[in-house]
C-alpha positions as CSV (number, residue, x, y, z in Angstrom):
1,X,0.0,0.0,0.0
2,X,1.4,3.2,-1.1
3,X,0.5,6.7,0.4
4,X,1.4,9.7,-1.5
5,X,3.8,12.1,-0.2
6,X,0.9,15.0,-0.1
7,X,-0.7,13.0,2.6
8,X,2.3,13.2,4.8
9,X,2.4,17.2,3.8
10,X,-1.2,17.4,5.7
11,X,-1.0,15.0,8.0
12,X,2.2,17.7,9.3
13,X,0.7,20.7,8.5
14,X,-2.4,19.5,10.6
15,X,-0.5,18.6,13.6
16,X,2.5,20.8,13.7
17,X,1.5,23.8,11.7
18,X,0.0,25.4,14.9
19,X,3.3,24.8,17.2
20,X,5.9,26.0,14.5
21,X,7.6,27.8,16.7
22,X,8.4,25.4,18.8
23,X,8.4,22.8,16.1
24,X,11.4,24.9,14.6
25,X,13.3,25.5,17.9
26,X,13.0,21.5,18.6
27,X,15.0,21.0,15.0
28,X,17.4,23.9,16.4
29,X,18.4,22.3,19.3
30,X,18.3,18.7,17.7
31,X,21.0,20.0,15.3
32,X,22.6,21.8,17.9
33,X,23.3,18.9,20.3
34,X,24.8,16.4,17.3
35,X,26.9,19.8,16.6
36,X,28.1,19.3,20.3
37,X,28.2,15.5,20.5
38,X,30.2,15.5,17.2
39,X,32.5,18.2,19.0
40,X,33.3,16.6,22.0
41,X,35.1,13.6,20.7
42,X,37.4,16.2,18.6
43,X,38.5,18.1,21.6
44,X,39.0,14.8,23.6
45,X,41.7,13.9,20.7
46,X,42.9,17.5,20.7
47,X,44.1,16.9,24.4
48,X,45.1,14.0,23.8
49,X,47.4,14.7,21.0
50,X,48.6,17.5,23.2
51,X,49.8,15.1,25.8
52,X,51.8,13.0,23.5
53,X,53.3,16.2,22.1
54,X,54.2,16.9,25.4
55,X,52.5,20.4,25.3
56,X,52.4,22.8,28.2
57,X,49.9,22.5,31.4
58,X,47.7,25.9,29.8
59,X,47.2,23.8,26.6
60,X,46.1,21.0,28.3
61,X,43.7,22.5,31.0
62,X,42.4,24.7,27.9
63,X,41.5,21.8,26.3
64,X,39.8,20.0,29.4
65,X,37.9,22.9,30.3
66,X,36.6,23.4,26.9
67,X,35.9,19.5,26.9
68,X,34.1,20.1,30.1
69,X,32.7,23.3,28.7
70,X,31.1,21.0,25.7
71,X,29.5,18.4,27.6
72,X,27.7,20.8,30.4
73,X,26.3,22.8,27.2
74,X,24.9,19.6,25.2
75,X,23.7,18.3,29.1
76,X,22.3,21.6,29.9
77,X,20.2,21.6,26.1
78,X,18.9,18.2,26.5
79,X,16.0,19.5,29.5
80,X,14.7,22.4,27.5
81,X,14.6,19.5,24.5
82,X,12.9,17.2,25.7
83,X,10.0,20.0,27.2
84,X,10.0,21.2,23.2
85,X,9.3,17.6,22.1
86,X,6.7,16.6,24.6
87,X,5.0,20.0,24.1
88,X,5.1,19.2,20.5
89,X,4.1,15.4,21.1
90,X,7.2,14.7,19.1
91,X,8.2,12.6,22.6
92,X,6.5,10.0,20.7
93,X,4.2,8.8,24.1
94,X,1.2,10.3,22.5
95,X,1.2,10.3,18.8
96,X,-1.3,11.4,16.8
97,X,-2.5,8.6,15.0
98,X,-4.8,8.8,11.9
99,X,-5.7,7.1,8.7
100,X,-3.4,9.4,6.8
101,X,-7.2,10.6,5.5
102,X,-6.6,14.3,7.0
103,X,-8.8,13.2,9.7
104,X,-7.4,12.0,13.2
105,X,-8.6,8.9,14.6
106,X,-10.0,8.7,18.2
107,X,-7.5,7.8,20.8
């Protein structure tokens, strides 16, 4: 059973069209924390690549506070995230189900 792609384009419109806002700050900080989880891996190899090169103690502690620095930023977005996505019933507890019709179903 296929279902054309303009269903979909309702079926979101329906639902998220009236929380955009908050629909588009979700995506914001979704991107936003991979940014940070793809960052914090490179500065964890930055440090340690300055410890085999022997580098000086500022380097180092640099590196480890801005490792540190990293993780309490993608820790600290994760709350606010998951408020967006429950707001949004992208949390995926209570999803709108339908019969991809344009009309939702009763829960």
């Amino acid at each position: 059973m296929r279902i054309p792609s303009n269903k979909y384009r309702q079926l979101l419109e329906r639902y998220l069209a009236p929380q955009l806002g908050a629909v588009l700050l979700t995506g914001t900080l979704l991107l936003a924390s991979i940014a940070l989880q793809l960052a914090g891996p490179q500065v964890a190899r930055s440090f340690i690549d300055a410890i085999q090169a022997s580098a000086g103690d500022e380097i180092l502690i640099r590196a480890a506070f801005l490792f540190i620095g990293v993780s309490l930023v993608q820790k600290a977005m994760s709350g606010p995230g998951r408020l967006l996505e429950r707001a949004c019933g992208l949390d995926g507890d209570e999803c709108p189900s339908s019969g991809f019709d344009g009309s939702p179903s009763e829960a």
